[in-house]
FILOBA-42552 format. One line per 3 residues: number of its first residue (from 1); for each residue x, z, y of N, C-alpha, C. Coordinates in steps of 0.05 Angstrom, whole numbers, plus 5000, padded with zeros to 4 digits. Each point is the difference from the previous one (the first is absolute). Layout:
! residues N
NUM) X,Z,Y,X,Z,Y,X,Z,Y | ...
This chain:
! residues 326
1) 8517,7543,6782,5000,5017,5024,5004,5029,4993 | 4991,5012,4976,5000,5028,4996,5028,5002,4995 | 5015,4978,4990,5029,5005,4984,5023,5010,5033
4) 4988,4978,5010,5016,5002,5027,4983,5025,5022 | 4980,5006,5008,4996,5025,5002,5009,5032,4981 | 5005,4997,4984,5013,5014,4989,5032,5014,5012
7) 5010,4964,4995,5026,5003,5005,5009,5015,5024 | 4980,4990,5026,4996,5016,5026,5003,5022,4999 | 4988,5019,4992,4992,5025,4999,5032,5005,4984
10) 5006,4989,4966,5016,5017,4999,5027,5002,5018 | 5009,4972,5020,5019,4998,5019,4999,5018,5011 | 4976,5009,5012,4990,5023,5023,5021,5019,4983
13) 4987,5013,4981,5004,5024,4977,5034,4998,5005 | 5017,4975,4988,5027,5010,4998,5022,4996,5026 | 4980,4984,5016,5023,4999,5027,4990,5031,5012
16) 4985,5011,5002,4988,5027,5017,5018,5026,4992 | 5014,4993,4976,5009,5022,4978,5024,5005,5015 | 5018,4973,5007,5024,5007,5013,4998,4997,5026
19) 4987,4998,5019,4994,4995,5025,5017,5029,5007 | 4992,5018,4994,5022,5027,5013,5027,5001,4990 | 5012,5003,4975,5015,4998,5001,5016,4975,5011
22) 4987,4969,5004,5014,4986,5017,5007,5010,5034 | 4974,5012,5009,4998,5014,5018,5024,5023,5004 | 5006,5017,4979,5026,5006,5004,5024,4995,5003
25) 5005,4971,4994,5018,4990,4994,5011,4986,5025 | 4981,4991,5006,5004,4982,5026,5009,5023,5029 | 4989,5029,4991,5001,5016,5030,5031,5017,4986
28) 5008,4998,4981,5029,5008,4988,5021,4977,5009 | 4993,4982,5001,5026,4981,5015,4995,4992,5025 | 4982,5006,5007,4994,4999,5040,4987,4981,4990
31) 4982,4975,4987,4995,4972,5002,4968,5008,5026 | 5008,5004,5021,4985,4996,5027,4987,4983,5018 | 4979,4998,5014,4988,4978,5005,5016,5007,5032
34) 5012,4972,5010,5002,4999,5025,4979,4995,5023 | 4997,5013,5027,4971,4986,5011,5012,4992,5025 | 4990,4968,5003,5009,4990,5019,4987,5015,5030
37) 5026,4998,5022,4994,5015,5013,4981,4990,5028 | 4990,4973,4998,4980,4987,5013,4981,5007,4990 | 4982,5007,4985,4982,4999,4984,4992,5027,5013
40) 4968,5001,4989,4988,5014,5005,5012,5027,5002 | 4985,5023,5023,5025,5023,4994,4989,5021,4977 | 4963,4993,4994,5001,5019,4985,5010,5001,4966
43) 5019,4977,4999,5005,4991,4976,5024,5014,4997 | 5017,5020,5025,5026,5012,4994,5002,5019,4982 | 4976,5004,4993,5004,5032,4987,4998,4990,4971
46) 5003,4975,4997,4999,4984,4967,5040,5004,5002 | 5010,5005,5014,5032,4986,4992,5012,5027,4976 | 5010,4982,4988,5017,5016,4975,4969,4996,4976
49) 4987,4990,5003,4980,5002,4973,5009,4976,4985 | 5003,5011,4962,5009,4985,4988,4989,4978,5003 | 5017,4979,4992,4990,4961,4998,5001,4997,4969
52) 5002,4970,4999,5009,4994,4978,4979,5007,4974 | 4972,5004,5004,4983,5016,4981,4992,4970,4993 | 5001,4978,5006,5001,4978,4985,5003,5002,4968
55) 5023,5013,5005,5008,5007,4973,4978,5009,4980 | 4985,5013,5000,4974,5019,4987,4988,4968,4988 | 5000,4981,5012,4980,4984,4993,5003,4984,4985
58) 5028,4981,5012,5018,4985,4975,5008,5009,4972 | 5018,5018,5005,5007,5015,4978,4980,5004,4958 | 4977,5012,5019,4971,4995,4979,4987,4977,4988
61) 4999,4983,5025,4987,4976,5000,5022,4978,4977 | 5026,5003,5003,5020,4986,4986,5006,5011,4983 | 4992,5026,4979,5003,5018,4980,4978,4987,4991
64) 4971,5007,5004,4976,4989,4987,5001,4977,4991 | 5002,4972,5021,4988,4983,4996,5023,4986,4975 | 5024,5012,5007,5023,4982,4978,4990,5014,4972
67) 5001,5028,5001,4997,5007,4974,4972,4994,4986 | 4975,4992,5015,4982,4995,4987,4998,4972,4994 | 5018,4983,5011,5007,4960,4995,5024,4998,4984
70) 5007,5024,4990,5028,4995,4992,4993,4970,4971 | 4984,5006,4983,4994,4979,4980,4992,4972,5018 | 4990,5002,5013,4989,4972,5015,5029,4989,5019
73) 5018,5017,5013,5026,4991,5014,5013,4990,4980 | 5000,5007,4975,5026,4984,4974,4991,4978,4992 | 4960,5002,5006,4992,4983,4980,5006,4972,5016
76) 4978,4984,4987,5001,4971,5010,4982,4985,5012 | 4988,5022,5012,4979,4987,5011,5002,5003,5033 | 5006,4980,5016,5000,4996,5018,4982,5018,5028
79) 4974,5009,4992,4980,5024,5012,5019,5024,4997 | 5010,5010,4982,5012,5026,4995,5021,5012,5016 | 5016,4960,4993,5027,5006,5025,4995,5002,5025
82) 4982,4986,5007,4995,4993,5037,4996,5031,5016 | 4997,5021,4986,4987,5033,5010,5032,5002,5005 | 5023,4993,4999,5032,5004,5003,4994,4988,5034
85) 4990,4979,5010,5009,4993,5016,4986,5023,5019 | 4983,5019,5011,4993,5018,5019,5016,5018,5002 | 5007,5007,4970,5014,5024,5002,5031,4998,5005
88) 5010,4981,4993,5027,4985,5017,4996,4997,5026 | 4984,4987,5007,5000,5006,5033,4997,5027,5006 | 4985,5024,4990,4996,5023,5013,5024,5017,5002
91) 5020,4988,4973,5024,5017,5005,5020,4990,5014 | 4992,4976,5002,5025,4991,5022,4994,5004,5014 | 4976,4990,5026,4984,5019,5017,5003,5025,5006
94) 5010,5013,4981,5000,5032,5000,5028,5008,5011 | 5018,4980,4976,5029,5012,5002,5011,4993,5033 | 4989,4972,5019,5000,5004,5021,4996,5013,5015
97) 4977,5004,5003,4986,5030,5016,5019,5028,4990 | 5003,4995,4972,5019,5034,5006,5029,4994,5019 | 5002,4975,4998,5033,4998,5012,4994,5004,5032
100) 4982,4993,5014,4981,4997,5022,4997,5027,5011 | 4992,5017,4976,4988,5031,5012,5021,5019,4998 | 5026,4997,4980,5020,5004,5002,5023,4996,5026
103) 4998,4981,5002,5013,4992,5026,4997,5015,5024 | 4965,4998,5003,4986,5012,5013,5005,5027,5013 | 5003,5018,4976,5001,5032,5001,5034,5008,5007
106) 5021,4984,4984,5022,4998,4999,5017,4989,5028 | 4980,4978,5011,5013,4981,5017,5009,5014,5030 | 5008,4994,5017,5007,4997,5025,4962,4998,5015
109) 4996,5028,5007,4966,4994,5020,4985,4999,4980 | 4998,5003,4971,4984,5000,4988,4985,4970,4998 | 5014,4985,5007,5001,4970,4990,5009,4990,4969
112) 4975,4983,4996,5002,4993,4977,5019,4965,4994 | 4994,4979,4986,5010,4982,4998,4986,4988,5024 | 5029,4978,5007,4984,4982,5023,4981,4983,4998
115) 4988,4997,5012,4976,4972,4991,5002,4980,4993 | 5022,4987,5005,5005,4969,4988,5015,5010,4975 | 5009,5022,4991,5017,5013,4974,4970,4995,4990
118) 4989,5013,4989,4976,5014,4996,4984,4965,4991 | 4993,4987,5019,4987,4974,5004,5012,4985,4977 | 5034,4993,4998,5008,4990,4976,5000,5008,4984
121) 4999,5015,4996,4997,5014,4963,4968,4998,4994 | 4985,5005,5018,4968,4990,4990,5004,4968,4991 | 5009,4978,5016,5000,4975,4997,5016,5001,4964
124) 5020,5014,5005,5019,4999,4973,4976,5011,4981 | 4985,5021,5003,4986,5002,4974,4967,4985,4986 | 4994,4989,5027,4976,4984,5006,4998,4975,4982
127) 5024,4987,5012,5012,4971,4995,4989,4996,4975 | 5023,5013,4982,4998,4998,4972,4967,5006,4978 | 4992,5019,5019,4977,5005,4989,4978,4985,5006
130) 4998,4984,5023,4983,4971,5005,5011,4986,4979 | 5026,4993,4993,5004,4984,4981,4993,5001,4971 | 5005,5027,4997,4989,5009,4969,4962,4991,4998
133) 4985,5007,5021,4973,4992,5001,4999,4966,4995 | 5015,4985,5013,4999,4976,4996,5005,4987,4974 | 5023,4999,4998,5014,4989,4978,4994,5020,4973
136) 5005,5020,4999,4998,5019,4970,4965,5001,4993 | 4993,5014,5015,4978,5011,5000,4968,4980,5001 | 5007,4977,5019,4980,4977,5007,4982,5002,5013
139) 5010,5023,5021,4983,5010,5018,5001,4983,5023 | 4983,4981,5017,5006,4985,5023,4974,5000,5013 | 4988,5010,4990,4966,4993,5020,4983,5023,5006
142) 4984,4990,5025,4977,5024,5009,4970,4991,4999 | 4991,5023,4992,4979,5010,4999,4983,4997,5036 | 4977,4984,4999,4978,5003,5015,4979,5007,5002
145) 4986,5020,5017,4978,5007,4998,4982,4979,4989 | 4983,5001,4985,4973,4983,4996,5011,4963,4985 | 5029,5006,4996,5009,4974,4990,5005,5009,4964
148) 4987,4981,4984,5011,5018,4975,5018,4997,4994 | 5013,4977,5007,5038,4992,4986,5021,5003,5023 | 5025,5012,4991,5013,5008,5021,5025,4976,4989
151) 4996,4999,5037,5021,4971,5011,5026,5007,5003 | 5016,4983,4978,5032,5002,5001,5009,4990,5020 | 5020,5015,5003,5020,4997,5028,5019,4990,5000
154) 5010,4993,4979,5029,4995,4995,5023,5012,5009 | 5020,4981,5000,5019,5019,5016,5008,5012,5030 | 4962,4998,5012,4997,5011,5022,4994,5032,4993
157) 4992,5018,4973,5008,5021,4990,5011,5014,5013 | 5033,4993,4982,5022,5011,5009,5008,5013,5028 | 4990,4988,5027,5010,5010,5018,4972,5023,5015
160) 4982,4992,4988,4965,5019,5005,5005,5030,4986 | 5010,4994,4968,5007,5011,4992,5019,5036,5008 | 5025,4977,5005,5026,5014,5012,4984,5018,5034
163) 4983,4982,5011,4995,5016,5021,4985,5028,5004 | 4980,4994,4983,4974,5021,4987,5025,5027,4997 | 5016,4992,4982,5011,5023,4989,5023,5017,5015
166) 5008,4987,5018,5018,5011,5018,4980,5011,5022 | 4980,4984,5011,4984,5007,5017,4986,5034,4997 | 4986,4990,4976,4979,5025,4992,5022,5018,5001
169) 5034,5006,4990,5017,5026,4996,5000,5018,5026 | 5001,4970,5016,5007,5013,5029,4971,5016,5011 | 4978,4987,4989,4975,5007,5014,4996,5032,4991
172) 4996,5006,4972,5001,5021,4988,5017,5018,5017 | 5020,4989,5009,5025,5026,5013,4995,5001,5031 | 4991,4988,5010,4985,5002,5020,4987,5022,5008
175) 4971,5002,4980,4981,5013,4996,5006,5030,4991 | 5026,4995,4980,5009,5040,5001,5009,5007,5024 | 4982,5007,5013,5007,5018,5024,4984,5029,4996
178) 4979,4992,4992,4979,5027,4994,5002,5017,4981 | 4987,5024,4996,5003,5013,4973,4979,4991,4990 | 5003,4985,4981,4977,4987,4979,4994,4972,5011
181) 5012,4989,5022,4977,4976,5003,5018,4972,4986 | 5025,4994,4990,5004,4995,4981,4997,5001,4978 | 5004,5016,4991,4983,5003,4966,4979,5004,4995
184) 4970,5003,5021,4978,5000,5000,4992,4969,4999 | 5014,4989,5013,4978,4970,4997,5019,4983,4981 | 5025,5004,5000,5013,4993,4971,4990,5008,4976
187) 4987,5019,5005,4977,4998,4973,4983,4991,4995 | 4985,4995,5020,4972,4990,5001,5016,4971,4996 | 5014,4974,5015,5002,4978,4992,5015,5002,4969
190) 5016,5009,4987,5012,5005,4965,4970,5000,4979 | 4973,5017,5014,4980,4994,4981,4991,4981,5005 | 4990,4986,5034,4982,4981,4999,5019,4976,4975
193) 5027,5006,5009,5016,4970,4983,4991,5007,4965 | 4998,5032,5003,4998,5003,4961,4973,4992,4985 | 4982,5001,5028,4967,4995,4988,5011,4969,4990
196) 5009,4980,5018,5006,4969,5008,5004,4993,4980 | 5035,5013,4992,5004,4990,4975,4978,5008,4966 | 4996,5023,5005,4984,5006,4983,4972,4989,4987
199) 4987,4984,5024,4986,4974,4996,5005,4979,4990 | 5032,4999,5009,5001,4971,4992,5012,4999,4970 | 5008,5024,4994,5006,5009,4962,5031,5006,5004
202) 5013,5002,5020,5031,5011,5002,4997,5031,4995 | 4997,5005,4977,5000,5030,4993,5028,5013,5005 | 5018,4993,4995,5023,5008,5012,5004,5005,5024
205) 4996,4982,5016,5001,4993,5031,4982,5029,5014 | 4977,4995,4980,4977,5029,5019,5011,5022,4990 | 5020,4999,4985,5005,5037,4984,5022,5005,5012
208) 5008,4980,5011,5033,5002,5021,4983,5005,5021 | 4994,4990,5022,4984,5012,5022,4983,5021,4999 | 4990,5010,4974,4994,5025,5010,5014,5020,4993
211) 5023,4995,4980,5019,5019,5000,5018,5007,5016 | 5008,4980,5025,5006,5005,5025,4975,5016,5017 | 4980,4994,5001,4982,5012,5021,5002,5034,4985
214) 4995,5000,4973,5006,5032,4985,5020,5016,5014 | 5026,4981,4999,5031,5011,5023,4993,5009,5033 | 4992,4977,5008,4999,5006,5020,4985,5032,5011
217) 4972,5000,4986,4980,5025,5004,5020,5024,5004 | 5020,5001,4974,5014,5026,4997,5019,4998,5020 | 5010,4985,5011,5015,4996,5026,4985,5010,5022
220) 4972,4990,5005,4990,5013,5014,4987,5025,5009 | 5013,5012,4961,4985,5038,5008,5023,5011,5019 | 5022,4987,5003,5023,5006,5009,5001,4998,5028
223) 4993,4975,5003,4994,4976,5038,4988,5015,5002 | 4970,5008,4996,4982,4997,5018,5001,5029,5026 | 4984,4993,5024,5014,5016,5020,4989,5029,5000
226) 5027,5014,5008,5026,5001,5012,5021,4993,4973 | 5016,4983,5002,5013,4979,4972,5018,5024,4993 | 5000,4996,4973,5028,5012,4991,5027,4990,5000
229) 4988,4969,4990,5025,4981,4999,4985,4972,5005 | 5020,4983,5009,5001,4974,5014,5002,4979,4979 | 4984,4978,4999,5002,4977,4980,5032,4995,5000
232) 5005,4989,5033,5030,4988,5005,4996,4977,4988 | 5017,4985,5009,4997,4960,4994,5004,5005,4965 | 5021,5008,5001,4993,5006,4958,4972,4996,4990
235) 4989,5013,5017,4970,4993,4992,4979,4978,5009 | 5006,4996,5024,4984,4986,5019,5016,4977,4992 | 5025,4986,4996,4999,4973,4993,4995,4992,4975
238) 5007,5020,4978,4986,4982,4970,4973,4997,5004 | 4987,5022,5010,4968,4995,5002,4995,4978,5012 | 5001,4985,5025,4999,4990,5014,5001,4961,4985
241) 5030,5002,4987,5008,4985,4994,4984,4999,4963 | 4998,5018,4983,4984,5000,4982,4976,4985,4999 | 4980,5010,5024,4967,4998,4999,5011,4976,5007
244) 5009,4980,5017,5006,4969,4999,5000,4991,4971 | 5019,5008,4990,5013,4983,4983,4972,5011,4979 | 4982,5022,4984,4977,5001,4996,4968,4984,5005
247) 5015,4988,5029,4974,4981,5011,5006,4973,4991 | 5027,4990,5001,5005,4978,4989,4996,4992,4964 | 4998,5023,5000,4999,4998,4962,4969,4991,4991
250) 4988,5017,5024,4966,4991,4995,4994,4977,5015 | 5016,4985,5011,4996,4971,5016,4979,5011,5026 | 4989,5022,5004,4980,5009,5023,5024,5015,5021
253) 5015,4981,5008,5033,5014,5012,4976,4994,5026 | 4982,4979,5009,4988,5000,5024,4990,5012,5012 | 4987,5016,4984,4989,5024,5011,5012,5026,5006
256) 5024,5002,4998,5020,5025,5007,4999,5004,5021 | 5000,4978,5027,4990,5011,5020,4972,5019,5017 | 4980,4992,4973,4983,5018,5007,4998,5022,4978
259) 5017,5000,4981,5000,5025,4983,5021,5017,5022 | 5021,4991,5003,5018,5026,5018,4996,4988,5032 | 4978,5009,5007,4986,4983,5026,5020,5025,5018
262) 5008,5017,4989,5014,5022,5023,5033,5007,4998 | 5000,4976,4975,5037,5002,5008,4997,4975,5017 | 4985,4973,5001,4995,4976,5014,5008,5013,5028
265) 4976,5019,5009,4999,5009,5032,5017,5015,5007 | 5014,5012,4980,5032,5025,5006,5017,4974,5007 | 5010,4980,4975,5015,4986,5011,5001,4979,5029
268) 4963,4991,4992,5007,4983,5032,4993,5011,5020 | 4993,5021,5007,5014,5026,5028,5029,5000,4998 | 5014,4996,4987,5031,5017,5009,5008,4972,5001
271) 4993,4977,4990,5008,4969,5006,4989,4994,5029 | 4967,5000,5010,5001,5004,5016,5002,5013,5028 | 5015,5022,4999,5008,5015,5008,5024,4988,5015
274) 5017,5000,4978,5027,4986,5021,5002,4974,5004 | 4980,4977,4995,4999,4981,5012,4991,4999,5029 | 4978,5023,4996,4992,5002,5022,5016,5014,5032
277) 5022,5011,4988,5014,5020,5014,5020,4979,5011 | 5015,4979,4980,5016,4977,5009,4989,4980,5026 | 4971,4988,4990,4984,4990,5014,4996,5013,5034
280) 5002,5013,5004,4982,5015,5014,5022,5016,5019 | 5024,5000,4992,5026,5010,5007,4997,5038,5008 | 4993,5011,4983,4993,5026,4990,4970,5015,4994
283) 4988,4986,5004,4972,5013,5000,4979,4993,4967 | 4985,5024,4993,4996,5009,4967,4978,4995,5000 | 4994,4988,4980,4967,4985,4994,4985,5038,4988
286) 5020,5005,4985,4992,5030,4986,5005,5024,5018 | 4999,5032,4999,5013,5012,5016,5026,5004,4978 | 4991,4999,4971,5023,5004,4989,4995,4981,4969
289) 5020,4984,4983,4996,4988,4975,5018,5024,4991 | 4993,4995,4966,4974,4989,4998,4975,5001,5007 | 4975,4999,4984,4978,4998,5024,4991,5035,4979
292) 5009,5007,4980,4992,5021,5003,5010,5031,5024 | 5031,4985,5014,5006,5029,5012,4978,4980,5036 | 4996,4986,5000,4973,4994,5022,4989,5011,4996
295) 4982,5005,4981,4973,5014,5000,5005,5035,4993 | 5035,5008,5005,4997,5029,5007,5011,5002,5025 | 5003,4983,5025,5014,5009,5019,4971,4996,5009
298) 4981,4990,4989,4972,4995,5014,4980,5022,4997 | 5014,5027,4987,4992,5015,4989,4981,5011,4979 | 5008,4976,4980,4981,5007,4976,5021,5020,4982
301) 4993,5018,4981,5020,5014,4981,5009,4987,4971 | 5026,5011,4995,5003,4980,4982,4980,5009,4971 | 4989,5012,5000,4972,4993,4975,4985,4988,5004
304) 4989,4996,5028,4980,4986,5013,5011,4972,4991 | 5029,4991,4999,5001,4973,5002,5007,4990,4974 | 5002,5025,4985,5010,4990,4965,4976,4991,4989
307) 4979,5026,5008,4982,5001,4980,4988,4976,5013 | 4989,4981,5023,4984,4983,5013,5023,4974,4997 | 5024,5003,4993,5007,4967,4994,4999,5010,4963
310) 5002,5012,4987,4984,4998,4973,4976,4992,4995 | 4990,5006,5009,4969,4994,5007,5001,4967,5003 | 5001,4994,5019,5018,4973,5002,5005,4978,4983
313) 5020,5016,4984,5005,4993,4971,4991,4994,4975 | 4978,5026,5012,4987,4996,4974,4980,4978,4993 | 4993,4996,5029,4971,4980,5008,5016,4967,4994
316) 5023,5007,5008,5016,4967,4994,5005,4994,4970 | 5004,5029,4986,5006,4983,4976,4975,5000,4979 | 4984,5014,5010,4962,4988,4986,4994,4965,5006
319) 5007,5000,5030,4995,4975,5011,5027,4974,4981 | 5019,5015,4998,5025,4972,4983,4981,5007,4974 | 4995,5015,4986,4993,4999,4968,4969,4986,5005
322) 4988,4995,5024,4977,4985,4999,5004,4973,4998 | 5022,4996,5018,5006,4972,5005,5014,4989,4975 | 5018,5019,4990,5010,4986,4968,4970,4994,4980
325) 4984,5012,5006,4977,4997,4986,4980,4979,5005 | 5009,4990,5021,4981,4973,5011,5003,4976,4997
């Protein structure tokens, strides 16, 4: 635990270093946040603030963790290699979201990729990586509270798998709507997962999650409100899609719904939302999804609602690292 607390802090230390000059960089080529023009109105005075600060987080996190596994990636031991599979998803993950936020700033309305664009290329990068868990790796089973042996699944996996990880990308991107309330509880669930593995002796596994949670922090001297710069799906889908594929490695993938208990409720507000709108032949279960821009047309502020669904967060992922403990 000290090795991987460590690592934390020093992520903090070298993503924080370039956070401005990325910050320059991004307001030198216009890379701008678009704000939809339904949305709340006091969110207009965010338009033109850089996106794409995703970047700050990946970047470090995939410098660290390769150069410190570089002997264990050549070697031959099967533990060493498996730390390749998060960080392959985070950059594919990533390299989407930049094409996404690109689009975005670039596009026609400040539209990004379409949804079903977007939808297949998650399935395209998911797929393979349920499969690598199965077949390469021999990953097929979960973890139950209070059960000590965890029950294989077979190749019912694969498609639990594939869903978790597409699911959670979208949930995570959901939830960046706020300054900080993305990367605030994306931190808190990256440790509860680092304590998890860290119990269970995946020393690697815990020094990767907290060397992301280290990223993220310095991202958030940046976020936090009034933001400097915007995660942008660059950021919000590797994370998203990462902490899955992180949960699956510790077989406690079950409890992700109550470790990110507030990308769960981002996502099923804006699901239920427009079912409900279909149903119902126009009328909104929310005043607005996600359910964080509800609770500012209800007039709470947006610190009020970062800092109290952190809070949130934090209580859910004490409660998952209890239940991995039971």
């Amino acid at each position: 635990m000290a090795y991987a607390l460590t690592l934390g802090t020093v992520a903090f230390l070298l993503a924080v270093i370039w956070g401005n000059p990325l910050l320059a960089l991004l307001r030198k080529y216009s890379i701008g946040k678009q704000i939809r023009i339904d949305g709340p109105s006091s969110h207009q005075v965010k338009m033109g603030t850089p996106t794409m600060g995703g970047l700050m987080i990946i970047v470090p996190v995939v410098l660290i963790t390769v150069a410190l596994n570089i002997a264990n990636l050549f070697g031959r031991t099967l533990i060493g290699r498996s730390i390749m599979v998060p960080i392959i998803v985070m950059l594919a993950f990533g390299a989407l979201g930049f094409v996404d936020d690109l689009a975005g700033v670039r596009g026609r309305k400040g539209q990004g990729l379409m949804a079903r664009t977007k939808f297949l290329w998650q399935f395209v990068i998911a797929i393979p990586t349920a499969l690598v868990f199965h077949f390469l790796l021999d990953i097929h089973s979960v973890a139950l509270p209070g059960v000590p042996q965890k029950i294989d699944m077979g190749p019912w996996y694969i498609p639990v798998a594939t869903l978790l990880i597409v699911g959670f990308s979208n949930a995570v991107n959901l939830t960046d709507g706020l300054d900080g309330l993305a990367g605030s509880t994306a931190a808190v669930a990256f440790v509860a997962y680092g304590v998890i593995a860290n119990l269970q002796g995946q020393t690697w596994l815990s020094a990767f999650c907290f060397t992301v949670t280290g990223a993220i922090m310095a991202f958030l001297w940046f976020n936090a409100y009034p933001a400097q710069m915007f995660m942008g799906d660059v950021g919000a889908l590797a994370l998203g899609a990462t902490l899955a594929v992180v949960a699956l490695m510790t077989g406690q993938w079950l409890l992700l719904p109550i470790i990110g208990i507030i990308f769960v409720a981002e996502a099923m507000s804006d699901i239920l939302q427009v079912a409900y709108f279909k149903l119902t032949g126009g009328k909104r279960l929310f005043k607005m999804a996600p359910l964080h821009h509800h609770f500012e047309l209800l007039g709470w502020s947006e610190t009020h609602i970062t800092q109290r669904f952190w809070l949130i967060s934090v209580l859910a992922g004490m409660l998952g690292v209890a239940l991995a403990l039971w």
